[in-house]
ZADO-1210 file (C-alpha; in nm, 4 decimals, padded with zeros to 6 digits):
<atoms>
<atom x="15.5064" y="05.8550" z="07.5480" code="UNK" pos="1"/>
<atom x="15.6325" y="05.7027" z="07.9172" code="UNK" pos="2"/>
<atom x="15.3280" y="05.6438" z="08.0110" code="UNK" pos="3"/>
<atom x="15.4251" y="05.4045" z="08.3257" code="UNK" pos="4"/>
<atom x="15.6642" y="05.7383" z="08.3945" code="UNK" pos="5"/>
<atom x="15.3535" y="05.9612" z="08.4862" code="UNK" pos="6"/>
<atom x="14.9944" y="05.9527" z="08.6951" code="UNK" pos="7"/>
<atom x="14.6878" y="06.1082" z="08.6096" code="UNK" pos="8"/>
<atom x="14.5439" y="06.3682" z="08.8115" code="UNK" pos="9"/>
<atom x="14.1510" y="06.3380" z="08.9635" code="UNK" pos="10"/>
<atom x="14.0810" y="06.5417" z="08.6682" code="UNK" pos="11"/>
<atom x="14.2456" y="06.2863" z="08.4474" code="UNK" pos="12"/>
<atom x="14.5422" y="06.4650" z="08.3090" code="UNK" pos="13"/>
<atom x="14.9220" y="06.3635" z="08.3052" code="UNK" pos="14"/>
<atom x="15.1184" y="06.4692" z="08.5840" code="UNK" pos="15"/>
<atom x="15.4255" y="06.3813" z="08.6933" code="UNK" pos="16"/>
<atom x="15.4868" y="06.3381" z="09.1059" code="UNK" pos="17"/>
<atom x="15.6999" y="06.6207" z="09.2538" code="UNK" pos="18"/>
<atom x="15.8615" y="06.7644" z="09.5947" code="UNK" pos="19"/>
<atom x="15.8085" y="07.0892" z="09.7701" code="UNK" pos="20"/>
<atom x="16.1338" y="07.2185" z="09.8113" code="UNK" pos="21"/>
<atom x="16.0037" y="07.5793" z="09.8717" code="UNK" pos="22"/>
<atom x="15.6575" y="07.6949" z="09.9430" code="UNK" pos="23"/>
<atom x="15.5468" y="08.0244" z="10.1285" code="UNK" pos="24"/>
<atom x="15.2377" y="08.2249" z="10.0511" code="UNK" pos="25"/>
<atom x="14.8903" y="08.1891" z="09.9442" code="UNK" pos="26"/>
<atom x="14.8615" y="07.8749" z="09.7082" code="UNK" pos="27"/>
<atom x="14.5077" y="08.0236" z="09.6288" code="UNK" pos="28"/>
<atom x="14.6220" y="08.3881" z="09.4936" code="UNK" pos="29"/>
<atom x="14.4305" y="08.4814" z="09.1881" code="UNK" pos="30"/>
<atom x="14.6993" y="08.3879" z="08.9183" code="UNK" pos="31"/>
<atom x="14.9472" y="08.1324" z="08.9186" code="UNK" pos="32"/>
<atom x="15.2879" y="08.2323" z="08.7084" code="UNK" pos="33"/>
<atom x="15.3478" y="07.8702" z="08.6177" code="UNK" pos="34"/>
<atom x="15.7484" y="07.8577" z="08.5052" code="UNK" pos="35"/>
<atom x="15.8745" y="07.4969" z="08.3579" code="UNK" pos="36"/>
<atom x="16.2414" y="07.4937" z="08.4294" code="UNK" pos="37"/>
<atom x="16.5333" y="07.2713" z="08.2572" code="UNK" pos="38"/>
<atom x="16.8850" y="07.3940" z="08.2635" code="UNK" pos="39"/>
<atom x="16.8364" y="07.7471" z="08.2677" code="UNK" pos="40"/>
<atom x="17.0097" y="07.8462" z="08.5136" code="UNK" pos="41"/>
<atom x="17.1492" y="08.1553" z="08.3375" code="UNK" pos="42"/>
<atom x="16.7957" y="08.2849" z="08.2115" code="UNK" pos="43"/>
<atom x="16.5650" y="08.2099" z="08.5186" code="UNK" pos="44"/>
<atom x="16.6840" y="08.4798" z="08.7796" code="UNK" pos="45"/>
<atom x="16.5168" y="08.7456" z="08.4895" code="UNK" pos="46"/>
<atom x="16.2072" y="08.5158" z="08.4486" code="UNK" pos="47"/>
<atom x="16.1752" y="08.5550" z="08.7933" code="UNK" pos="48"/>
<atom x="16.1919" y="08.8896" z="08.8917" code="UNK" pos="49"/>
<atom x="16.0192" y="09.0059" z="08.6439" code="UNK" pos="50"/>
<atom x="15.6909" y="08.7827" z="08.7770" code="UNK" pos="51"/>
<atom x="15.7938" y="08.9135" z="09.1299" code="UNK" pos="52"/>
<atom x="15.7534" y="09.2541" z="08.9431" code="UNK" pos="53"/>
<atom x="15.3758" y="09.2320" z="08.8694" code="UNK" pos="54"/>
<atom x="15.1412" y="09.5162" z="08.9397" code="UNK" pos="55"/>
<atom x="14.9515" y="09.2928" z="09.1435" code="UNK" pos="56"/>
<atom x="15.0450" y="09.1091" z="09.4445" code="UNK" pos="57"/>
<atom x="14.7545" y="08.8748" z="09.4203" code="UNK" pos="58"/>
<atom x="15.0165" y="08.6048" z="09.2398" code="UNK" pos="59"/>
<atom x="15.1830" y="08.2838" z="09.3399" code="UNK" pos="60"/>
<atom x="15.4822" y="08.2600" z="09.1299" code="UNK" pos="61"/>
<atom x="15.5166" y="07.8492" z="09.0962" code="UNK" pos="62"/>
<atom x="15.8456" y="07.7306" z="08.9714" code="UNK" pos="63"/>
<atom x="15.8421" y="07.3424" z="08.8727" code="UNK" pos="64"/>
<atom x="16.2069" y="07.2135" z="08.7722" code="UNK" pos="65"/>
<atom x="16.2215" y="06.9219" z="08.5638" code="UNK" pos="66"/>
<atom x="16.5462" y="06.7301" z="08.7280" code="UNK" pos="67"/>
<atom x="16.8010" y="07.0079" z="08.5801" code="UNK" pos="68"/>
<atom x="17.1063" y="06.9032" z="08.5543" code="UNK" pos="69"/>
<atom x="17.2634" y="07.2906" z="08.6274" code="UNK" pos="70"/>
<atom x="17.2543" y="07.4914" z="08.9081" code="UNK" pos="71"/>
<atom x="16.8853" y="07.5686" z="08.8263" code="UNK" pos="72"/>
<atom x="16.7582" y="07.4631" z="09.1732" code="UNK" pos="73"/>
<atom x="17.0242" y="07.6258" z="09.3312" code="UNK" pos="74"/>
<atom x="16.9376" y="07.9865" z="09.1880" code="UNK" pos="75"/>
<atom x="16.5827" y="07.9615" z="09.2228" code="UNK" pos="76"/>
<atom x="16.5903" y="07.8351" z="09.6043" code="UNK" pos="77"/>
<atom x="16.8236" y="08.1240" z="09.6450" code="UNK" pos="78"/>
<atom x="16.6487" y="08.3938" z="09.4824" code="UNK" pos="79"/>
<atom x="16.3173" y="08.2753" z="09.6669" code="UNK" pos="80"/>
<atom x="16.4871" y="08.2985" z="10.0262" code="UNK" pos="81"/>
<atom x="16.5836" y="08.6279" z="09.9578" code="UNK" pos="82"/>
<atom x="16.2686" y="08.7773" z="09.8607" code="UNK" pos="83"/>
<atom x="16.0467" y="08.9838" z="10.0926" code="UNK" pos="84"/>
<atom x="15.7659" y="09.0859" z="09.8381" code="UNK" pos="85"/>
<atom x="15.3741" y="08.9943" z="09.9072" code="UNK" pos="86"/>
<atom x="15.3502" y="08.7407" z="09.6288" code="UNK" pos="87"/>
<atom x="15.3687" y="08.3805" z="09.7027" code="UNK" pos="88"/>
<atom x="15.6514" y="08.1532" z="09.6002" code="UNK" pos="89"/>
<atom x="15.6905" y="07.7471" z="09.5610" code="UNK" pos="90"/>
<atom x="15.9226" y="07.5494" z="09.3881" code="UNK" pos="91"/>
<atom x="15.8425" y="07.2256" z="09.2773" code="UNK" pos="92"/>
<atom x="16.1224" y="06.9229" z="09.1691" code="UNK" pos="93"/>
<atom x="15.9389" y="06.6407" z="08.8978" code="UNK" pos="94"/>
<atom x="16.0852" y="06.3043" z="09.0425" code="UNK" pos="95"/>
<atom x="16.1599" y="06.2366" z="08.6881" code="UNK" pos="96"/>
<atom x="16.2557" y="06.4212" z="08.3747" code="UNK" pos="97"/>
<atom x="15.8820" y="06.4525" z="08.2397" code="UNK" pos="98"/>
<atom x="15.9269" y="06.7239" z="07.9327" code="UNK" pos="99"/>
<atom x="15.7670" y="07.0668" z="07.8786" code="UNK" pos="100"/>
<atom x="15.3813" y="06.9105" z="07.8851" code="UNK" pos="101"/>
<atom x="15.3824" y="06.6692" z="08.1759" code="UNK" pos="102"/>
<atom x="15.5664" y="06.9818" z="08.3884" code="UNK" pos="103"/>
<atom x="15.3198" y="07.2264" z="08.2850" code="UNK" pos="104"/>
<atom x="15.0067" y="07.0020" z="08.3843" code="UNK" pos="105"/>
<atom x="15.2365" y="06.9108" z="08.7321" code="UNK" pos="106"/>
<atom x="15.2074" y="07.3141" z="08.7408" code="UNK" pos="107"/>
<atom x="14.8469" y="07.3269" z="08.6813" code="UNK" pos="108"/>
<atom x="14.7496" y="07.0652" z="08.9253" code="UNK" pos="109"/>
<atom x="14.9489" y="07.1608" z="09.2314" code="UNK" pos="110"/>
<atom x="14.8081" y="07.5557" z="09.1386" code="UNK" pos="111"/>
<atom x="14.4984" y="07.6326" z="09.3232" code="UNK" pos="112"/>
<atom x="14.4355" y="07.9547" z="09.1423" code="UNK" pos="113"/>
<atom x="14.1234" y="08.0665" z="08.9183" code="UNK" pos="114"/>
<atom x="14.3772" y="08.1658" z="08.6384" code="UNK" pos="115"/>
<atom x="14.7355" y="08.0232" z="08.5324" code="UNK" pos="116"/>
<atom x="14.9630" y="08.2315" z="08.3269" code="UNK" pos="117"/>
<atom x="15.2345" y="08.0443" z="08.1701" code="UNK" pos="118"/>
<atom x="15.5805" y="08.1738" z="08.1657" code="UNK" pos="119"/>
<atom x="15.8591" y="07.9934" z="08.0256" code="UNK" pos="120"/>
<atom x="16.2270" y="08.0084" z="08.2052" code="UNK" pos="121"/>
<atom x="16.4012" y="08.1977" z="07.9680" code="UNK" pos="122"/>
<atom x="16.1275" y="08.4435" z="07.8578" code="UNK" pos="123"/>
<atom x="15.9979" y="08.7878" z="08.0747" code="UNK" pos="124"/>
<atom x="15.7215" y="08.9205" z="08.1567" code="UNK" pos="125"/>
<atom x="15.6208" y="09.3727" z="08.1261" code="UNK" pos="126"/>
<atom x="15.5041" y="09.4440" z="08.5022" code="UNK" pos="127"/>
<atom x="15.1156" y="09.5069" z="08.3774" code="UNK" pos="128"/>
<atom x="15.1063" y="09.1240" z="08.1844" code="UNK" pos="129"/>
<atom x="14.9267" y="08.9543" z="08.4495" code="UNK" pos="130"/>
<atom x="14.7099" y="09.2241" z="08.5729" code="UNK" pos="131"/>
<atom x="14.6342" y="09.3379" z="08.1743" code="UNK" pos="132"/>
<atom x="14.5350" y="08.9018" z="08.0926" code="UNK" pos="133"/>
<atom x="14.3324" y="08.9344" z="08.4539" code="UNK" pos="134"/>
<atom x="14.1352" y="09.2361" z="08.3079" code="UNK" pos="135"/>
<atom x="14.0455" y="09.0717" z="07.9986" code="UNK" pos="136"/>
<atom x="13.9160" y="08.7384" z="08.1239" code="UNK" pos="137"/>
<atom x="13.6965" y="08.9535" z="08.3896" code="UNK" pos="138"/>
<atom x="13.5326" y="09.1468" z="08.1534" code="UNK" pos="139"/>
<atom x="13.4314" y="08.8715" z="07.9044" code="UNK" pos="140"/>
<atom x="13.3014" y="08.5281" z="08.1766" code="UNK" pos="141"/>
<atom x="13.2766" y="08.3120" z="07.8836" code="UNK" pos="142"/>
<atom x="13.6236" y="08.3576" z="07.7518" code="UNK" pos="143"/>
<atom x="13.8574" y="08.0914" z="07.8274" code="UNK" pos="144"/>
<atom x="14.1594" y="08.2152" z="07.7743" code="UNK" pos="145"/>
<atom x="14.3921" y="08.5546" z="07.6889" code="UNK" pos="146"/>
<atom x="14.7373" y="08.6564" z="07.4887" code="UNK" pos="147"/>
<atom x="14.8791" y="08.9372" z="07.4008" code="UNK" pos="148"/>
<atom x="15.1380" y="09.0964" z="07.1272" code="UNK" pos="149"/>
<atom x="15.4891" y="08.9689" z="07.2427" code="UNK" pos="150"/>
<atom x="15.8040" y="09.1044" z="07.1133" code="UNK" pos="151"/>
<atom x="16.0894" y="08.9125" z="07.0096" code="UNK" pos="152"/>
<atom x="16.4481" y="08.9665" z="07.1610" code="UNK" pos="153"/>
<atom x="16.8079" y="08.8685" z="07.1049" code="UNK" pos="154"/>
<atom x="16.7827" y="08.7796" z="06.7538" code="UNK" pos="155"/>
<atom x="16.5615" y="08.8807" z="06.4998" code="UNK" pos="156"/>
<atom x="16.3460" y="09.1749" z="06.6603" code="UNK" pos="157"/>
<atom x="15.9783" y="09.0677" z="06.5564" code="UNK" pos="158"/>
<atom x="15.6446" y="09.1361" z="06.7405" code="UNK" pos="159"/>
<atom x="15.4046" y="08.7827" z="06.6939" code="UNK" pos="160"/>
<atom x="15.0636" y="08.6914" z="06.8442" code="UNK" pos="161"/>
<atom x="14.8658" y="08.9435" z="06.6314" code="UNK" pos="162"/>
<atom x="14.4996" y="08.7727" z="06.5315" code="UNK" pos="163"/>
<atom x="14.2198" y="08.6956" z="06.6125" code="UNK" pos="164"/>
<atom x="14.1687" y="08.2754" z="06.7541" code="UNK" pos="165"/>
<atom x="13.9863" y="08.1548" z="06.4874" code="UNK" pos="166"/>
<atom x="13.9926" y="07.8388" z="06.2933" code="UNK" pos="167"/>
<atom x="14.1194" y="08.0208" z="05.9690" code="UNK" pos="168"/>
<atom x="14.3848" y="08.1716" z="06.1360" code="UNK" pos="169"/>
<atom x="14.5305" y="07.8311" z="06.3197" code="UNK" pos="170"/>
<atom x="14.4859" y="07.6597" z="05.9774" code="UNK" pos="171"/>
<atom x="14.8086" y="07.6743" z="05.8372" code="UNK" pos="172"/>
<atom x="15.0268" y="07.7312" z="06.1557" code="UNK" pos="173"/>
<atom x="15.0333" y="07.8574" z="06.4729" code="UNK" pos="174"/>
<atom x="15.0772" y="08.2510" z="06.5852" code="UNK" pos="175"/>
<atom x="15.0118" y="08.2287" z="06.9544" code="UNK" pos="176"/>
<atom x="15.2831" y="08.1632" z="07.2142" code="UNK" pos="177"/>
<atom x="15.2106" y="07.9337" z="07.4747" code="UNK" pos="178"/>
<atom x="15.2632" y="08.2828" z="07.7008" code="UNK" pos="179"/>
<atom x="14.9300" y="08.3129" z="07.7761" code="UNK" pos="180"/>
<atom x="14.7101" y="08.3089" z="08.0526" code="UNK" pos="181"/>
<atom x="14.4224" y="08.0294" z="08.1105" code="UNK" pos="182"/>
<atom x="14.1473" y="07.9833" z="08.3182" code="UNK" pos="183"/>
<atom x="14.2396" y="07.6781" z="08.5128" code="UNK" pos="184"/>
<atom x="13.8856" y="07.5252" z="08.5150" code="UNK" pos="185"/>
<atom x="13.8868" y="07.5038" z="08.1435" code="UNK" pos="186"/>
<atom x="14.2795" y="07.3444" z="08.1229" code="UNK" pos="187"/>
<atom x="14.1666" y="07.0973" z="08.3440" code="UNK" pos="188"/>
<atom x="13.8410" y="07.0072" z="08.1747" code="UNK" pos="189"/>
<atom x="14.0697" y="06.9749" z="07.9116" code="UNK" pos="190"/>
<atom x="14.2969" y="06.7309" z="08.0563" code="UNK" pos="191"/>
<atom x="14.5843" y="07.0202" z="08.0186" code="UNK" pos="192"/>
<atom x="14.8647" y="06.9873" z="07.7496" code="UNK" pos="193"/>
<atom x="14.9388" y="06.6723" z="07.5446" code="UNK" pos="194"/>
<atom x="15.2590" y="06.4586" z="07.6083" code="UNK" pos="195"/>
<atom x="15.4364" y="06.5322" z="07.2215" code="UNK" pos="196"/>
<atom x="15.7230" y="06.4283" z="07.1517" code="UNK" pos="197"/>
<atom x="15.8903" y="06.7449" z="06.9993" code="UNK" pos="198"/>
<atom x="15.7003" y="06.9950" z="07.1021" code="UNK" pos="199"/>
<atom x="15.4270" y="07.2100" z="07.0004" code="UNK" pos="200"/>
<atom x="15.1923" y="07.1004" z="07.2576" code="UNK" pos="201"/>
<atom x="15.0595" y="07.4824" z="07.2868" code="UNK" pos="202"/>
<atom x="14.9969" y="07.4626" z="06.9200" code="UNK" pos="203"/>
<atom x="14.7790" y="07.1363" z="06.9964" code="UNK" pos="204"/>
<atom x="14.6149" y="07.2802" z="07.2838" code="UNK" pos="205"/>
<atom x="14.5273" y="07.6119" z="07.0906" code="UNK" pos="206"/>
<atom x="14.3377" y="07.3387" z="06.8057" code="UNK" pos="207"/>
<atom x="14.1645" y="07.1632" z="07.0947" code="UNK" pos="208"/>
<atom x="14.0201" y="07.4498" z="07.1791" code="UNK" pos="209"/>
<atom x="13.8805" y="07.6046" z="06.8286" code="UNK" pos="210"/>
<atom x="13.7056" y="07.1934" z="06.8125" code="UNK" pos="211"/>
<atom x="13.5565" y="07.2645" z="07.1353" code="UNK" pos="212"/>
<atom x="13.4418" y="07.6132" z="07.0428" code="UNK" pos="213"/>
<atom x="13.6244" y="07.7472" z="07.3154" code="UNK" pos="214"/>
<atom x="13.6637" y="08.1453" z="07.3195" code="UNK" pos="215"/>
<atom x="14.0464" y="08.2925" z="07.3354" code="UNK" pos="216"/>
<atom x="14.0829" y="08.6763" z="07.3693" code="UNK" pos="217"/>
<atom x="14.3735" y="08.9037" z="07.1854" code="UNK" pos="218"/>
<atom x="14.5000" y="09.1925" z="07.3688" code="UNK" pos="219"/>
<atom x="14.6246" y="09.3926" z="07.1361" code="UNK" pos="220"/>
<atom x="14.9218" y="09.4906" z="07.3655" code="UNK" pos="221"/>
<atom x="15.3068" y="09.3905" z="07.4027" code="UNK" pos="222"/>
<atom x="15.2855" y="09.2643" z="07.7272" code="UNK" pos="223"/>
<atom x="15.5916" y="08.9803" z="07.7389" code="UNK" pos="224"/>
<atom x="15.9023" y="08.9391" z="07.5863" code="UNK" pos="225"/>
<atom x="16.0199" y="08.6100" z="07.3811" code="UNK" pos="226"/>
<atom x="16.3649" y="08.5061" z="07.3962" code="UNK" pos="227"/>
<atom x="16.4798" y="08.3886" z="07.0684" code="UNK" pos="228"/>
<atom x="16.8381" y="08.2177" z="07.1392" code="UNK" pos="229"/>
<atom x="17.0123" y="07.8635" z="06.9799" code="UNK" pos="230"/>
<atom x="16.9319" y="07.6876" z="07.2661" code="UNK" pos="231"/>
<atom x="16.5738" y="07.7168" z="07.2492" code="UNK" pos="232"/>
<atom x="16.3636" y="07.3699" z="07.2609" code="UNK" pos="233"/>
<atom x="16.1952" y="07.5537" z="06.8750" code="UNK" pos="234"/>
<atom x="16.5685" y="07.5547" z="06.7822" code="UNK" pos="235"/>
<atom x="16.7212" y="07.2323" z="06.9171" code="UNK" pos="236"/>
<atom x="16.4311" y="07.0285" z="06.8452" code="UNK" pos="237"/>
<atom x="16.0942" y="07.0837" z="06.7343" code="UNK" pos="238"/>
<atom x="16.2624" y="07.2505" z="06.4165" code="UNK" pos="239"/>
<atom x="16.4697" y="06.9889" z="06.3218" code="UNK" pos="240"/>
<atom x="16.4287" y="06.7835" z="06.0355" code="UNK" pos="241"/>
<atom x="16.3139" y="06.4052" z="06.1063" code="UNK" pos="242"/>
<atom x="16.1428" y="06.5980" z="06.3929" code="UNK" pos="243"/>
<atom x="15.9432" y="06.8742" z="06.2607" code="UNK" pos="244"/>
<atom x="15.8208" y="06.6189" z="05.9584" code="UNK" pos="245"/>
<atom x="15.7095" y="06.3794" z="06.2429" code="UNK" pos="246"/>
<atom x="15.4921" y="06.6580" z="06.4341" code="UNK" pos="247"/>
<atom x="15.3699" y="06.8138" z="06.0935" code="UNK" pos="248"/>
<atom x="15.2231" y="06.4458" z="06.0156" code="UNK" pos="249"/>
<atom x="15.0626" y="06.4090" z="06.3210" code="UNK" pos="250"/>
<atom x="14.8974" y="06.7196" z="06.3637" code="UNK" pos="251"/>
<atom x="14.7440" y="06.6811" z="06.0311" code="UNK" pos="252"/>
<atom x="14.6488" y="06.3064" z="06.1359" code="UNK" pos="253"/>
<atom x="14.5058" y="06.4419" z="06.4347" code="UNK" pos="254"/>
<atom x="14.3262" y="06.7946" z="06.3169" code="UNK" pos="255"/>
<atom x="14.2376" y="06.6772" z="05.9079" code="UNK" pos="256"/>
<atom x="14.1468" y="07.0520" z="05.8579" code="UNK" pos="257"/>
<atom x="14.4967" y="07.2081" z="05.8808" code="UNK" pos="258"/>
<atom x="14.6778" y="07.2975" z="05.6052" code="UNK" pos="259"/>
<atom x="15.0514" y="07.2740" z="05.7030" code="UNK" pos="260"/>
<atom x="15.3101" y="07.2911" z="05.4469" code="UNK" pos="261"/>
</atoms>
């Protein structure tokens, strides 16, 4: 990890500086729709509209692009002139090229909502997600987080994120997307995701949370869609050899319980 490339927040977590280059509407709506963007330009115009398609307008839809090197700026700053919805829009640009973890926690610390949902660029989200994660989080106070079924597109048709968060079933892998929707107290208390290498830093955040006995609910609903496509950071790097042996080593290092294979 870079870590002269990054500061740390008041609440301690890595975060990478960034510029406004759009901002209009309430930074304190309910739910943040927290979108990490590299080079997908050709994928984040659907992201987007289908956040700007929630149920509920109490949303700000919070775009942070880590340096692209596309037109990824371009088509977001364009798509967020144009709109004339109720939800609130901002589009943030990391000063450096931070990786999935450091622009998710950039994200979570410019958000000033009581719950983040996190949406990556090239997935979509049904028009009842956040207003279905809202409902579940409201009627359970000392729940920390919520996911849902998700179905699997463009490629192998699947459906994942059925079980229940529970030690056992984390043991041996994970089975819940990082499409899921937080409350942003407990991320922060948590000092948000870890800075891995090659990925899986919503598997390691899941594992923090069993330690810290921290309560996750399953809604047993297909409320997003998961874009399964070659160019996928699971694809192009996580999964790859010299890679996936590295992270597989560490998380075992780091969580002795698992059992990964």
């Amino acid at each position: 990890m870079r870590k002269n490339s990054y500061t740390a927040s008041a609440e301690g977590m890595l975060v990478q500086d960034a510029e406004v280059l759009f901002e209009r509407g309430n930074r304190q709506s309910q739910t943040t729709i927290i979108i990490p963007l590299y080079n997908y330009a050709h994928h984040i115009e659907q992201a987007l509209q289908s956040a700007a398609a929630q149920s509920t307008d109490d949303v700000m839809i919070l775009v942070v692009d880590d340096c692209s090197t596309d037109q990824s700026v371009e088509t977001v700053l364009k798509w967020m002139k144009m709109q004339t919805g109720r939800k609130g829009l901002t589009l943030l640009k990391n000063s450096k090229n931070s990786k999935l973890s450091i622009t998710r926690n950039t994200g979570i610390n410019y958000s000033r909502s009581e719950y983040c949902f996190m949406l990556d660029a090239d997935n979509i989200v049904y028009p009842r997600c956040v207003e279905k994660h809202v409902q579940a989080l409201e009627a359970r106070p000392e729940a920390d987080a919520a996911y849902s079924l998700i179905e699997v597109f463009e490629g192998r048709r699947d459906v994942i994120g059925a079980g229940v968060f529970i030690k056992e079933g984390l043991i041996h892998g994970n089975f819940i997307d990082a499409m899921a929707m937080f409350r942003r107290s407990a991320l922060l208390a948590m000092n948000g995701y870890e800075n891995l290498r090659h990925g899986w830093e919503d598997y390691e955040l899941w594992l923090r949370m069993i330690e810290q006995k921290k309560i996750a609910i399953h809604i047993p609903e297909i409320l997003s869609r998961y874009r399964q496509h070659e160019r996928s950071m699971l694809r192009t790097q996580t999964n790859r050899g010299d890679n996936n042996i590295e992270l597989r080593a560490y998380m075992k290092k780091r969580f002795s319980w698992l059992d990964l294979h």
